[in-house]
C-alpha positions as CSV (number, residue, x, y, z in Angstrom):
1,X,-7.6,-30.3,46.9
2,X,-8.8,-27.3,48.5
3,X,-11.1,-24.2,48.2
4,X,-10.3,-20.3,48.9
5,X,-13.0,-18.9,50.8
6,X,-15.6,-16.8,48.9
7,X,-18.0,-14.4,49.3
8,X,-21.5,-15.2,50.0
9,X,-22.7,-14.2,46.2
10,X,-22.0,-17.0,43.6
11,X,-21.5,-14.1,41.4
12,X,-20.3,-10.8,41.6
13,X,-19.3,-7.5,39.8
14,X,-15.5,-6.8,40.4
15,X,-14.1,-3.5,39.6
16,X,-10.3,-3.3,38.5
17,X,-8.1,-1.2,38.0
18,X,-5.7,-1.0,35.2
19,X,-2.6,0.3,37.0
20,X,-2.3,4.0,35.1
21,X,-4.1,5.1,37.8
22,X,-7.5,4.7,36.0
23,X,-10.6,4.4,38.0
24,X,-13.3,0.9,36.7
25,X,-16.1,3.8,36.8
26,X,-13.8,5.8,34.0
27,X,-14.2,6.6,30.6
28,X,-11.2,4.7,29.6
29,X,-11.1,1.1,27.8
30,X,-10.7,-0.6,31.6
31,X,-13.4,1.5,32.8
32,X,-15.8,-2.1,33.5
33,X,-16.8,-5.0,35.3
34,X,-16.2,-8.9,35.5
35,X,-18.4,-11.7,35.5
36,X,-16.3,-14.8,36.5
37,X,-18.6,-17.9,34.9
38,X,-17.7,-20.1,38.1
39,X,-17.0,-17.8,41.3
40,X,-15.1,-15.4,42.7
41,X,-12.8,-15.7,45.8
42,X,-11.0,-12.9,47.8
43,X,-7.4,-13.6,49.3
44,X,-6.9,-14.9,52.5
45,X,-5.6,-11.7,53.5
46,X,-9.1,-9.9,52.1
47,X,-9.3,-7.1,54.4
48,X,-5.6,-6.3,53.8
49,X,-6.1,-5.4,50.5
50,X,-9.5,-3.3,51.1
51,X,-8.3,0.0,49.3
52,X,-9.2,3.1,50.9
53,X,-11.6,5.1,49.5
54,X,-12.1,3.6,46.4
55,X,-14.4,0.6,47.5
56,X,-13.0,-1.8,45.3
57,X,-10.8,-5.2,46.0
58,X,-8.8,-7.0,44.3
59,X,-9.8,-10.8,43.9
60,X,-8.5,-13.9,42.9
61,X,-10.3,-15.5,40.0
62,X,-10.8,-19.1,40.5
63,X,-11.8,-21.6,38.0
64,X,-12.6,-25.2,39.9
65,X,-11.2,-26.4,43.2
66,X,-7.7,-27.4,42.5
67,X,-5.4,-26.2,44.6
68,X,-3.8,-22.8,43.4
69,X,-0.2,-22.4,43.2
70,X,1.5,-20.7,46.4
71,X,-0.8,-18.2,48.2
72,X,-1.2,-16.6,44.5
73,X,-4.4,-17.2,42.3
74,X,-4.9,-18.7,39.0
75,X,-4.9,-17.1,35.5
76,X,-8.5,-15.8,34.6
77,X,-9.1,-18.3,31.9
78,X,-11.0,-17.5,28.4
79,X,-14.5,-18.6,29.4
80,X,-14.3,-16.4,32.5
81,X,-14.2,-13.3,30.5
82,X,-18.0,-13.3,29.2
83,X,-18.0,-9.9,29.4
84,X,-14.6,-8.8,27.0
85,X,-15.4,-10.4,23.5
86,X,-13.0,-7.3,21.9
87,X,-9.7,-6.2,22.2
88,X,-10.2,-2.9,23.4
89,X,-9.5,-3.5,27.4
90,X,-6.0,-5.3,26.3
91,X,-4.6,-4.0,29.6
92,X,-7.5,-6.5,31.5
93,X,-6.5,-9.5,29.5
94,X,-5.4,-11.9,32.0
95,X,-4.9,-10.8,36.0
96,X,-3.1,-12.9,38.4
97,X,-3.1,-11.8,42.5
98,X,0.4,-12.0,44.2
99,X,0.9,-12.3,47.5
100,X,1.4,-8.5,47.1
101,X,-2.2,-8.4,46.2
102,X,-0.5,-6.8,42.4
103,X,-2.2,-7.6,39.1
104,X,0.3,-9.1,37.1
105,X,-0.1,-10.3,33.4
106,X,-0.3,-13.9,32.2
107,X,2.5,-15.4,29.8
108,X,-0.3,-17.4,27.7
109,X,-2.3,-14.5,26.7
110,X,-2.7,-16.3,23.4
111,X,-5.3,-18.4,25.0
112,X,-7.5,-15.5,25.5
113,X,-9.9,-13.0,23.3
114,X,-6.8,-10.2,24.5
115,X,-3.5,-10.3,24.0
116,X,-1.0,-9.3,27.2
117,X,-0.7,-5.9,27.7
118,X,2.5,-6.0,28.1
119,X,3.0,-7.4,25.1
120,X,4.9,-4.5,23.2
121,X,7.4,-4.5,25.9
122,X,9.0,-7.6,24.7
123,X,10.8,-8.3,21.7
124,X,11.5,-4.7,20.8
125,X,13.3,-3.6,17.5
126,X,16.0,-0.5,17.6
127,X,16.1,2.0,14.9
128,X,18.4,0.2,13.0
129,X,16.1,-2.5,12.7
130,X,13.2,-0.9,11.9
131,X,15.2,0.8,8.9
132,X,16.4,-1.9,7.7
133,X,12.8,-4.1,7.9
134,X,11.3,-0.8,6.3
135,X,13.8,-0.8,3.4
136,X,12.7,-4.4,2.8
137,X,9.1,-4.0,3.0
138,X,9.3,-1.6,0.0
139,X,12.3,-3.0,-1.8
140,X,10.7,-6.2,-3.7
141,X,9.9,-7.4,-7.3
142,X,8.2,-3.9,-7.8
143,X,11.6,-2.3,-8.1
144,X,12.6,-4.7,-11.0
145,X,9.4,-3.4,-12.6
146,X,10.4,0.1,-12.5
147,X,12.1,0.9,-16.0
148,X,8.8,-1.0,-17.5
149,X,6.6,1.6,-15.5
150,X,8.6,4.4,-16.6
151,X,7.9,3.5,-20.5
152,X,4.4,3.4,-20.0
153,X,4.6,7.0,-19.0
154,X,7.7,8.4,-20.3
155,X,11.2,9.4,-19.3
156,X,10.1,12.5,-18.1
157,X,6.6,12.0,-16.9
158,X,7.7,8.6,-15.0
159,X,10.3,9.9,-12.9
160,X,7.9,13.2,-11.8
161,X,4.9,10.7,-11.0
162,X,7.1,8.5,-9.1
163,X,8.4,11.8,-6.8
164,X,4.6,12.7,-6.5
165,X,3.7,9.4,-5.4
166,X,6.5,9.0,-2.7
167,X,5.5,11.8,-1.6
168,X,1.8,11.0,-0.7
169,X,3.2,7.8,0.7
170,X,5.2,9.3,2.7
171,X,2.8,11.6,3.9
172,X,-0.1,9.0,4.2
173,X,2.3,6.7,6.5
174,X,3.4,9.6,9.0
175,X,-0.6,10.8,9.1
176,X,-1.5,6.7,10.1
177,X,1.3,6.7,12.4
178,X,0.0,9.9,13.8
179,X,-3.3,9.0,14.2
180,X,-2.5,5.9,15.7
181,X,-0.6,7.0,18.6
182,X,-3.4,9.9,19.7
183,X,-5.9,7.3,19.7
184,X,-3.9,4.9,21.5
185,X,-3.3,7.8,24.3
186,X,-7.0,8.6,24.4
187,X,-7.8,5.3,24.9
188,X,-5.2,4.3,27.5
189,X,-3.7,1.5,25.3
190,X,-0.1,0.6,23.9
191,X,-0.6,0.3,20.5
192,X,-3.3,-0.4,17.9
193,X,-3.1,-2.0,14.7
194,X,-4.4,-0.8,11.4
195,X,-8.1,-2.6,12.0
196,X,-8.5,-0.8,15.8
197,X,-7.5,2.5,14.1
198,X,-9.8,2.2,11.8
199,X,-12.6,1.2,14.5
200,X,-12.0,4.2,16.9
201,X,-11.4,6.4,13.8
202,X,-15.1,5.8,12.9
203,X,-16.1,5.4,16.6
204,X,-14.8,9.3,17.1
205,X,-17.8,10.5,14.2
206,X,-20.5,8.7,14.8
207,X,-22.6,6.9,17.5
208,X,-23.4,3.8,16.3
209,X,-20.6,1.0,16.9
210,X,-21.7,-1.5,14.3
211,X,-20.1,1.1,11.5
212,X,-16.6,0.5,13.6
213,X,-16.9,-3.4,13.8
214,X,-18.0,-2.8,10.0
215,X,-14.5,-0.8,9.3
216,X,-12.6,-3.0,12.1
217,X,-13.6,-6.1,9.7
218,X,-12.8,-4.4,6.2
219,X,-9.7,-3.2,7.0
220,X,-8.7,-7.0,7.9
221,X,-10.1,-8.5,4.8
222,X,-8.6,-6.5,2.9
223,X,-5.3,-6.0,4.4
224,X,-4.8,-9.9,4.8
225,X,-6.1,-10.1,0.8
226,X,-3.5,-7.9,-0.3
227,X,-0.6,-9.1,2.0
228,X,-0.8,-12.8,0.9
229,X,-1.6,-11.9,-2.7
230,X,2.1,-10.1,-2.4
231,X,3.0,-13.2,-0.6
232,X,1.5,-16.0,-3.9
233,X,3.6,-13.4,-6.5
234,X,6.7,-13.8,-4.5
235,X,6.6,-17.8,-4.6
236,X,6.0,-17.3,-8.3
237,X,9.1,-15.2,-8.6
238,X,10.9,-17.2,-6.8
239,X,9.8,-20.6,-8.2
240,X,10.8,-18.7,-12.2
241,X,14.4,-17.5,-10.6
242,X,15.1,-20.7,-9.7
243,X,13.7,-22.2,-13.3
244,X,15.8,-19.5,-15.1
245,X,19.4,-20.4,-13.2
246,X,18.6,-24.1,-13.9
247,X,18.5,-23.4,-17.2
248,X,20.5,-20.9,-17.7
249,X,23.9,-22.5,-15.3
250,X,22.9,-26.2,-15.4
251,X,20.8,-26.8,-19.0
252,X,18.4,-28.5,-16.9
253,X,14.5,-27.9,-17.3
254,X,12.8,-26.9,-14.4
255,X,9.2,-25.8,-14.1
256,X,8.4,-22.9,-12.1
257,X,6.0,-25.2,-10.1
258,X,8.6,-27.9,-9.4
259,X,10.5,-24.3,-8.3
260,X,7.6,-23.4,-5.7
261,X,7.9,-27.0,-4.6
262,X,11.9,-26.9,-3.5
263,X,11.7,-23.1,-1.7
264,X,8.1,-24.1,0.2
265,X,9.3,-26.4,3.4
266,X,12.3,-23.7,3.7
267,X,9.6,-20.9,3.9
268,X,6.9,-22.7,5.9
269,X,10.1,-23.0,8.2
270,X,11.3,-19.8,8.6
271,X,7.3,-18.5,8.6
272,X,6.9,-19.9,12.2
273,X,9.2,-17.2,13.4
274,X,6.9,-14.9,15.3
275,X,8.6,-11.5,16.2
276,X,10.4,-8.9,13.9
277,X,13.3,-8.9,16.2
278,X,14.2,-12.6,15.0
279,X,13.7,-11.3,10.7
280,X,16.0,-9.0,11.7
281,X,18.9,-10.9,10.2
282,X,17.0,-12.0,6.9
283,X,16.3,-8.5,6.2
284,X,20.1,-7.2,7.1
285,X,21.2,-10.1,4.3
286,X,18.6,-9.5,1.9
287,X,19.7,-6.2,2.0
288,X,22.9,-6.5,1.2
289,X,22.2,-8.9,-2.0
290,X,19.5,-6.2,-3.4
291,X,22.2,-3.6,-2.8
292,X,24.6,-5.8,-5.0
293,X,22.2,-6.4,-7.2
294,X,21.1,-3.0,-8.3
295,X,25.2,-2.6,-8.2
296,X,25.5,-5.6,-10.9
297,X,22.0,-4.0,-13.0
298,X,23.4,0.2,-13.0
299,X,26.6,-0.8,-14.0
300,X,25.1,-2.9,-16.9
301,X,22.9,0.0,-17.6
302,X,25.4,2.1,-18.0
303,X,27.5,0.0,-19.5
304,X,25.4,-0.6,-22.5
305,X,24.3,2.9,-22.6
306,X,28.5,3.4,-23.4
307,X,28.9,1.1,-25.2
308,X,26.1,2.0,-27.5
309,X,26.4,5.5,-28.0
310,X,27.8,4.8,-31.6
311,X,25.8,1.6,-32.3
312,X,22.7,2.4,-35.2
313,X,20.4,0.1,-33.5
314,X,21.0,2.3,-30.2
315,X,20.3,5.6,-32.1
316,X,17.4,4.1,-33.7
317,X,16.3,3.1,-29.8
318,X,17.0,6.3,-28.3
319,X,14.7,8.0,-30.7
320,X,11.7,5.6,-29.9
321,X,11.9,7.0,-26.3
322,X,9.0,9.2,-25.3
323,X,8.7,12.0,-22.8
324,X,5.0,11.8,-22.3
325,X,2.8,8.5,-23.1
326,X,-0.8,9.2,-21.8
327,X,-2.2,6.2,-23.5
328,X,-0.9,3.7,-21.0
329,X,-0.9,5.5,-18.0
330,X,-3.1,3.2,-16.1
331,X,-0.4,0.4,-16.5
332,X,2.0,3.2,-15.0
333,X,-0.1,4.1,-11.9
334,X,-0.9,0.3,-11.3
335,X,2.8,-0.5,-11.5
336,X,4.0,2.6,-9.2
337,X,1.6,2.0,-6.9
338,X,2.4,-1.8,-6.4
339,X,5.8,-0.7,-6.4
340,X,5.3,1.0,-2.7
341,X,4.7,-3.0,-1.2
342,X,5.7,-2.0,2.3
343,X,2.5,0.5,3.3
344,X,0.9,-2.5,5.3
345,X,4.1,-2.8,7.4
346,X,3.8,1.0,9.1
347,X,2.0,0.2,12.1
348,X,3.1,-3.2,12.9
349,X,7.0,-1.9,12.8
350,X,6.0,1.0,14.6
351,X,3.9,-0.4,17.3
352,X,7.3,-2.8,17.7
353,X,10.0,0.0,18.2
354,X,12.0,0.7,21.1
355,X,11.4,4.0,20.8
356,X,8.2,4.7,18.6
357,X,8.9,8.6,18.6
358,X,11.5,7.8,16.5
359,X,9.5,6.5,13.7
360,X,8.9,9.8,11.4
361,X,12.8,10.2,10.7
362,X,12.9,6.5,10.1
363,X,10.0,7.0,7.7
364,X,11.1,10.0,6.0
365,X,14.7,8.8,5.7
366,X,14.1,5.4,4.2
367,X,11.3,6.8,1.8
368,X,14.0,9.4,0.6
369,X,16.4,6.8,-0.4
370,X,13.4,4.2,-1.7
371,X,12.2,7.2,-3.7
372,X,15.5,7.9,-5.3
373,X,16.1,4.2,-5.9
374,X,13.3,4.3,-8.1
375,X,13.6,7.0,-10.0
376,X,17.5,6.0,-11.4
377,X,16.2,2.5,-11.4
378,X,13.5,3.0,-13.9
379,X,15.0,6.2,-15.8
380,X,18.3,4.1,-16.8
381,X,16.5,1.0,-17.7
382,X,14.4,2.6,-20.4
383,X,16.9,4.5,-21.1
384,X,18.9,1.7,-22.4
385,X,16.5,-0.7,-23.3
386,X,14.3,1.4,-25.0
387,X,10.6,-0.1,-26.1
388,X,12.5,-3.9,-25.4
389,X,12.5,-3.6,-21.6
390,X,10.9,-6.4,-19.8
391,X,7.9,-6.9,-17.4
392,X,10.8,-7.7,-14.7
393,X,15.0,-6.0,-15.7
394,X,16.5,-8.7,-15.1
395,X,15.2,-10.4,-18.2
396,X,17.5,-8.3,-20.3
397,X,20.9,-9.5,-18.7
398,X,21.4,-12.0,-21.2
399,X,24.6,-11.9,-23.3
400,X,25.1,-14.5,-24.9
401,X,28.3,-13.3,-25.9
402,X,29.6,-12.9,-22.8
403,X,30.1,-15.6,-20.4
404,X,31.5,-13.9,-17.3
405,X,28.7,-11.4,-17.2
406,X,26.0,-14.1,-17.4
407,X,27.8,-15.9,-14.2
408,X,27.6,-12.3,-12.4
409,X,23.8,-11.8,-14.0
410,X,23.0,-15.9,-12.6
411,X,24.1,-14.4,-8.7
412,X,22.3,-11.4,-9.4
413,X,19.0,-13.6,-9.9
414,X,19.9,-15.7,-7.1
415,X,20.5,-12.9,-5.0
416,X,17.5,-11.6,-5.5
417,X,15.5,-14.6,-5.5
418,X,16.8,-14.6,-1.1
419,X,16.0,-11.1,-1.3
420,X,11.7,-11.9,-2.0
421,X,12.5,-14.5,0.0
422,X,13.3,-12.1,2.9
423,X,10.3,-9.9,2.1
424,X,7.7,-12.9,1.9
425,X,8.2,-13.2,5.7
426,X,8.2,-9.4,6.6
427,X,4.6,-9.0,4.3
428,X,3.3,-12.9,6.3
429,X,4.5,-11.5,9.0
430,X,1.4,-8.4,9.0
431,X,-1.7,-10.5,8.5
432,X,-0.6,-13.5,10.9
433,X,-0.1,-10.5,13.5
434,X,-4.4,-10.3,13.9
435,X,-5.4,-13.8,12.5
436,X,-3.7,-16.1,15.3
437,X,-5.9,-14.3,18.3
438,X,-9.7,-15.0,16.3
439,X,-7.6,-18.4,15.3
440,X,-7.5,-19.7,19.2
441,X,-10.8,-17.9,20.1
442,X,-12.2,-20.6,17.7
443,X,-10.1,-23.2,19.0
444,X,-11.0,-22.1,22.3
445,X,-14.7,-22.5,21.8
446,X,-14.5,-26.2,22.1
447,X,-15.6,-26.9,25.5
448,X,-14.0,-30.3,25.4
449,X,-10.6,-28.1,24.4
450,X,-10.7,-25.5,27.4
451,X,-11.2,-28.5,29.9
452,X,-8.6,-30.3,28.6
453,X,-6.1,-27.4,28.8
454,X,-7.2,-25.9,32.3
455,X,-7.0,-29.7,33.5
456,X,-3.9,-30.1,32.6
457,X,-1.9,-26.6,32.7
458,X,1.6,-28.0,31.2
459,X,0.2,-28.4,28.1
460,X,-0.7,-24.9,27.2
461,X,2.7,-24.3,25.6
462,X,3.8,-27.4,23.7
463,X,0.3,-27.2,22.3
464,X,0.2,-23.3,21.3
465,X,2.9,-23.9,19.6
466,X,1.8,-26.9,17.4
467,X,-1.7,-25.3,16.6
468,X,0.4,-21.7,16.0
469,X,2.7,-23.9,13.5
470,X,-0.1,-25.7,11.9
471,X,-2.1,-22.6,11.4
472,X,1.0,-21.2,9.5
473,X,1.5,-23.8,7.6
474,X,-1.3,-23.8,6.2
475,X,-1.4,-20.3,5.3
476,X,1.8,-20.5,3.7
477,X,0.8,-23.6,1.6
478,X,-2.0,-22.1,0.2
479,X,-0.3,-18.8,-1.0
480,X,2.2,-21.1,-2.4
481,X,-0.6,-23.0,-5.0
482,X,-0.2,-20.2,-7.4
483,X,1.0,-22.5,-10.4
484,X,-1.5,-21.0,-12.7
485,X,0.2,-17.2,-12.0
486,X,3.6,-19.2,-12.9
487,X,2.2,-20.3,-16.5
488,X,1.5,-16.1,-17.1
489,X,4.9,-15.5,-16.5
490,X,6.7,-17.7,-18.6
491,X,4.6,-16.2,-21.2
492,X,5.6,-12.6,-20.1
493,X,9.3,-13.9,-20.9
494,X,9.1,-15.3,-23.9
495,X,7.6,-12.5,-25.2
496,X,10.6,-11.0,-23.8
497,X,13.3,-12.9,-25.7
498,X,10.9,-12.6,-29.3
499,X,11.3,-8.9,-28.5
């Protein structure tokens, strides 16, 4: 084993640059200094590297004796950044010096309190993608809700609320989006996510910084809260689908909990896929079985709204309908709101693009057709159905009169069923984006942990990615314990069927 030489101090102050052509004493997020907790050592080929003018060098952070790879330095490890306990200098993550004397990232930057800055660059999504993962996020179990939603506030109050509503959606993401990528260019960073634009939202009015850690932490709380409660109801509706084609195809009971218990190792599975780019495929075939789906559901609307044109019982239903139902407009506003699911996947699909200046069309676009979705959706079903329409539509395909269309109605339930599936890992996808980094700071805490890792560099990645899949799985067991949710339902359907 052998040492690099180092400077006389023990410790020093070592200014770095962040390669945008940002000065340490600027104003910017990489505008500061490190304290390495061991030492410091300059290259061999120190005075090469002296930069004129600026006074600074570029070192080589060393963490024990071992010998360093090549003539290159060693990855600044987690306990050597005292000084960075947030993720606002995310281009000074991890540095590395070449023989070049270049700063180049590390490929472990889940070991540290910053992720790689780099990070965006890899793994990128196209426009296509991101229109497709966009018209997932939004297309979920509130759509099947939507002709319930319009009774509550009639045929021609629903349907104007619902435009209303899409529109400040709309116009809420584009504004996040907006103000995400001016504060990301004032602060000299990639990307932020919806708890960082929160924090330099509030850091931009006022002058004390524990109001920003205050909204940096309520955002997350609340954003993870509401993206694995989305996550328990889909298990739930999954875990009933699969009860209702069991009875329904095979006369065989099945509780929704024994449901939740076949579909749970398949989505723990496909949960430990990390990056958008690999959901793209889920989302292109959950697509597809929505789209036949709602196919399957109009022409059933509007096949009993035919059919029954000259049928008493229809008449009698058609004059039930009402065009303005104040009373339970609460139940309508909590169902159209719910309805819009995909709000919390704005920034992460955005902050993923190829081209992120692309995003408004992509938001306007898919919101147009989402929108319009909703509005025939929910019109038609209580059109037909009248004052009998169900918590969720596809309750009322049932004929028992007709045994092909129950086949077609059984796929349609299946269909959809893969279809939540799909969507579970888009909405797991948005909290487990900001939860694995405080995750291995934890881990990394143990002392015993970071010797054993920097001792023995190959087993950074083999064990990343068993404490990344344990963390997962974990998450995604819990979310699936909803049984109690499950009972609620089955009472919501045979309420249903007595109606």
């Amino acid at each position: 084993m052998t040492s690099l030489p180092h400077s006389s101090s023990s410790q020093r102050s070592i200014p770095l640059n962040s390669g945008r052509g940002e000065s340490s004493s600027g104003s910017g997020l990489l505008g500061r200094s490190f304290h390495s907790r061991d030492y410091m050592s300059t290259s061999p080929a120190a005075g090469e590297d002296e930069r004129e003018g600026s006074g600074s060098q570029l070192v080589t952070p060393v963490i024990d004796d071992s010998e360093v790879e090549g003539e290159g330095g060693r990855y600044l490890s987690h306990t050597s950044l005292e000084s960075f306990g947030k993720r606002r200098a995310r281009s000074a993550a991890s540095v590395l010096q070449g023989k070049d004397g270049e700063l180049e990232e590390a490929d472990d930057e889940d070991w540290f309190d910053l992720p790689n800055p780099n990070r965006r660059k890899e793994h990128l999504t196209s426009d296509l993608q991101t229109f497709i993962h966009l018209l997932k996020g939004n297309v979920g179990t509130g759509l099947l809700a939507m002709p319930l939603a319009v009774k509550n506030a009639g045929y021609i109050l629903g349907p104007i609320g619902l435009l209303v509503l899409g529109i400040i959606a709309t116009h809420c993401m584009l504004l996040l989006v907006k103000c995400s990528q001016r504060l990301s260019r004032r602060h000299n960073v990639d990307s932020l996510n919806y708890a960082e634009v929160m924090k330099f939202a509030i850091l931009e009015r006022t002058s004390h910084p524990i109001l920003g850690t205050i909204g940096l932490y309520g955002v997350n709380i609340f954003l993870t809260l509401t993206q694995f409660g989305f996550c328990a109801i889909y298990f739930v509706f999954i875990g009933d689908s699969l009860s209702r084609v069991a009875q329904g195809a095979f006369d065989f009971e099945l509780s929704t909990k024994a449901g939740i218990a076949i579909i749970l190792p398949l989505v723990i599975v496909c949960c430990w896929i990390r990056e958008l780019e690999g959901l793209t495929m889920f989302s292109l075939v959950a697509n597809i079985c929505i789209l036949f789906s709602l196919v399957v559901i109009l022409y059933e609307m509007v096949y009993q709204l035919s059919v029954g044109e000259g049928d008493e019982e229809a008449a009698i239903r058609r004059k039930s309908l009402t065009a303005f139902n104040l009373k339970s407009l609460p139940l309508y506003f909590g169902s159209a709101v719910y309805a819009f699911e995909g709000i919390g996947m704005v920034l992460p699909l955005e902050n993923k693009m190829e081209k992120p200046h692309h995003f408004k069309k992509i938001v306007v676009l898919g919101m147009v057709v989402i929108v319009a979705t909703y509005i025939v959706f929910g019109l038609l079903g209580y059109l037909v159905y009248g004052d009998g329409i169900c918590p969720s539509i596809t309750l009322n395909l049932q004929s028992p009169a007709r045994v092909a269309a129950n086949t077609i109605f059984t796929i349609v339930v299946l269909y959809y069923a893969y279809a939540i599936f799909a969507s579970y890992m888009l909405q797991f996808y948005v909290p487990m984006d900001f939860l694995e980094i405080p995750f291995f700071r934890l881990i990394r805490a143990e002392s015993y942990i970071d010797r054993l890792f920097y001792s023995h560099p190959r087993l950074h990645t083999p064990v990343k990615w068993i404490l990344r899949t344990v963390f997962r799985t974990v998450i995604v067991s819990i979310t699936g314990l909803s049984e109690k949710f499950g009972n609620s339902t089955k009472r919501h359907e045979k309420f249903c069927r007595v109606r």
